[in-house]
C-alpha positions as CSV (number, residue, x, y, z in Angstrom):
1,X,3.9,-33.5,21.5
2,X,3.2,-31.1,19.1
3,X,0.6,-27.9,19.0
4,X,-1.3,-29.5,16.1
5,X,-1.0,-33.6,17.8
6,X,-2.3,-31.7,20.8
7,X,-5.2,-29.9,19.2
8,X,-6.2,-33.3,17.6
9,X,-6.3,-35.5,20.8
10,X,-8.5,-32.5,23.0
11,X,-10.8,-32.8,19.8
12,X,-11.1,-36.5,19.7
13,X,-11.8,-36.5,23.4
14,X,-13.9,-33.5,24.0
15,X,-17.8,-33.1,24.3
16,X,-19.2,-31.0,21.3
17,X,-20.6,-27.5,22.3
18,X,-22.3,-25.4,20.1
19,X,-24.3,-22.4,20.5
20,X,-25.3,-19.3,18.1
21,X,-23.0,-16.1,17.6
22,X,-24.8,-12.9,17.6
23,X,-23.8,-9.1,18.2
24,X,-27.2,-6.9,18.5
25,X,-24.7,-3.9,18.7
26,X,-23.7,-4.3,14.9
27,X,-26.3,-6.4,13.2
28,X,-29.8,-7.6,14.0
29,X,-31.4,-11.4,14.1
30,X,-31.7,-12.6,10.5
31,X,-35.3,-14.0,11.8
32,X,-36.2,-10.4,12.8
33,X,-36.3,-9.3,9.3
34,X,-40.2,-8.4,7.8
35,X,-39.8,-11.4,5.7
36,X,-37.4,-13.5,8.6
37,X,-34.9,-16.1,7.6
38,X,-33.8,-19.4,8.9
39,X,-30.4,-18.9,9.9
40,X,-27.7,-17.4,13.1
41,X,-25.2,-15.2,12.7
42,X,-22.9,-17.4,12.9
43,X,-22.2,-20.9,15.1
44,X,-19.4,-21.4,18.1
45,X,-18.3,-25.0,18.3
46,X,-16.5,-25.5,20.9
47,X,-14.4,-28.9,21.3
48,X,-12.7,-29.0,24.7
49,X,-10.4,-25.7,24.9
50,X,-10.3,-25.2,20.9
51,X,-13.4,-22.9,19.2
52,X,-14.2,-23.3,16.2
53,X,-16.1,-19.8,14.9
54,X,-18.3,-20.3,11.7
55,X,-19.6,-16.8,10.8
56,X,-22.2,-17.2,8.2
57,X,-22.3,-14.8,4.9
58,X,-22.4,-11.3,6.3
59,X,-22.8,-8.1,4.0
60,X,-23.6,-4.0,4.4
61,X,-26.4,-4.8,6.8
62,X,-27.0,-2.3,10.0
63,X,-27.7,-3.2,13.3
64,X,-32.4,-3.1,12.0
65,X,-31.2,-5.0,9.5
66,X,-31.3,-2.2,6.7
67,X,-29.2,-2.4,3.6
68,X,-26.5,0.3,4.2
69,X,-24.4,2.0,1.4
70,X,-26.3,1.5,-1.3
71,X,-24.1,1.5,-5.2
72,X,-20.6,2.1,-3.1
73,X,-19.3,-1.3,-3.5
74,X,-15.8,0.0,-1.0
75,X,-18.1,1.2,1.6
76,X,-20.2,-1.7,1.5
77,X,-16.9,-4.1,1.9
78,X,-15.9,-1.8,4.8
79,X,-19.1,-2.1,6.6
80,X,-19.4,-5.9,6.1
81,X,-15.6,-6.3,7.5
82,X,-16.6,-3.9,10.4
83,X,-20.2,-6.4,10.7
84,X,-17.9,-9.3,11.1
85,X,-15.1,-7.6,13.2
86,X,-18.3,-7.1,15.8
87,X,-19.3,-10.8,15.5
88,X,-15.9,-12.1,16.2
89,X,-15.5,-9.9,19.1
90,X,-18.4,-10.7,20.7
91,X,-16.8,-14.1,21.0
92,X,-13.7,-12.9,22.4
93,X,-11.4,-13.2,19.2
94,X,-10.4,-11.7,16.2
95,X,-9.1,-11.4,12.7
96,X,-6.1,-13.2,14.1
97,X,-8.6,-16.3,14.7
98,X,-9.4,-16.5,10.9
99,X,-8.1,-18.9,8.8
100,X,-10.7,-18.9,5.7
101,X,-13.2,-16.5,3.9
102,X,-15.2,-17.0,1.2
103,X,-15.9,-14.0,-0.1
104,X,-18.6,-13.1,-2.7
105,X,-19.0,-10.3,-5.0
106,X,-21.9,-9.6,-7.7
107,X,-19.8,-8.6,-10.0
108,X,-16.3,-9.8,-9.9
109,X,-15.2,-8.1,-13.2
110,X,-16.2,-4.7,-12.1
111,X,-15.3,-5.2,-8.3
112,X,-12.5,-7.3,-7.8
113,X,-9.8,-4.7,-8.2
114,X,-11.8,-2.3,-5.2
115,X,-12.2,-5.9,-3.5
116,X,-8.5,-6.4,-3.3
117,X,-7.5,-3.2,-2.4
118,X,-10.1,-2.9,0.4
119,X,-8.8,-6.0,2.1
120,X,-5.2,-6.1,1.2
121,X,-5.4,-1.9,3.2
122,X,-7.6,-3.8,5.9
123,X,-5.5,-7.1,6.3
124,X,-2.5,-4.8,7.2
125,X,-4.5,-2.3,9.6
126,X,-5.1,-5.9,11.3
127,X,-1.2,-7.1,11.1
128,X,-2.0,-10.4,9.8
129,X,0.5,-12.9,9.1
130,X,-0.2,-15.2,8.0
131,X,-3.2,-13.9,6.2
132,X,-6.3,-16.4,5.8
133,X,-7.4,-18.8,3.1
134,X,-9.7,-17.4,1.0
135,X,-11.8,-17.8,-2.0
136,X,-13.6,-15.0,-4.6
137,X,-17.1,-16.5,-6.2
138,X,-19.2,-14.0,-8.5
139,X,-22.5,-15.0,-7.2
140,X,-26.3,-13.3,-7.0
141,X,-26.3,-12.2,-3.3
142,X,-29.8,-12.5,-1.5
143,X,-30.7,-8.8,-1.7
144,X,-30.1,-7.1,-4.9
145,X,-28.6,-4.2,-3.5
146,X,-25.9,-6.1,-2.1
147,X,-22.9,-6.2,-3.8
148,X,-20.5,-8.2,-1.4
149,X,-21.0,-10.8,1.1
150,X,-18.0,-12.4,3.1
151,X,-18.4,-16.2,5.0
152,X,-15.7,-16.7,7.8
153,X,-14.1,-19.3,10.0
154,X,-12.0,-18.7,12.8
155,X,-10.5,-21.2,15.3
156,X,-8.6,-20.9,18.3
157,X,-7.6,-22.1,21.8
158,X,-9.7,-21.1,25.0
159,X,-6.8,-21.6,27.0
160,X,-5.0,-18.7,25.9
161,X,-5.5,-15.2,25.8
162,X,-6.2,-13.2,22.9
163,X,-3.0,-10.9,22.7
164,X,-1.3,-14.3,22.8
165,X,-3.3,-16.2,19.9
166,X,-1.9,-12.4,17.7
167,X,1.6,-13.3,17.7
């Protein structure tokens, strides 16, 4: 049988877990801001042994839930990679787990060339092969300082270990 038949018969017969994704260390409840909003980090579904991680739009936000590097677009994409780097490790996995991104940008005639750069130079620290699905959207983000904001999904087996799931 093969990995993908397998993956589809634990999901047709597994109970549906879910439960909200959070990492204090790196960001802070969106609901704790001064004017709070309705949403979690991000959502683990879990389906028998296969998680499903959906990490909702994360930007250059610190840990009080402060804009951080304010007009440096490349810092701001670095912090928001590192912001979702915690997120996925608090649920035991990694870029290695992601298979899409939606990744917006203010202005994507201005940015896009720094965008690309950023991740290509960060995609390669990770060693990933294949690299995710992904999609660019100019869009206005939610805080006008903003000027990036990256949505993730990851998915992988519980019934292996991490270092596996890499290769």
């Amino acid at each position: 049988m093969s990995a993908i038949q397998e993956i589809f018969d634990t999901i047709s017969h597994a109970a549906v877990a879910k439960r909200a994704v959070t990492n204090h260390g790196v960001l802070n409840e969106a609901y704790c801001y001064d004017k709070p909003s309705s949403f979690s980090r991000g959502m683990r579904i879990d389906l028998g042994n296969v998680t499903i991680l959906l990490i909702s739009g994360t930007a250059s936000i610190d840990e009080h839930g402060v804009s951080v590097h304010l007009g440096d677009f490349r810092a701001q994409m670095r912090r928001t990679l590192s912001n979702i780097t915690g997120l996925l490790a608090a649920e035991g996995c990694t870029w290695h787990d992601i298979v899409r991104t939606t990744c917006y940008l203010r202005d994507i005639e201005r940015d896009y060339e720094a965008f690309n750069e950023e991740r290509t130079a960060f995609y390669k620290e990770q060693g990933l092969d294949p690299l995710p699905a992904s999609t660019g959207i100019q869009a206005i983000l939610c805080r006008p300082e903003l000027l990036i904001e990256i949505e993730a999904i990851a998915m992988f087996r519980t019934d292996t270990t991490a270092t596996s799931r890499e290769q």
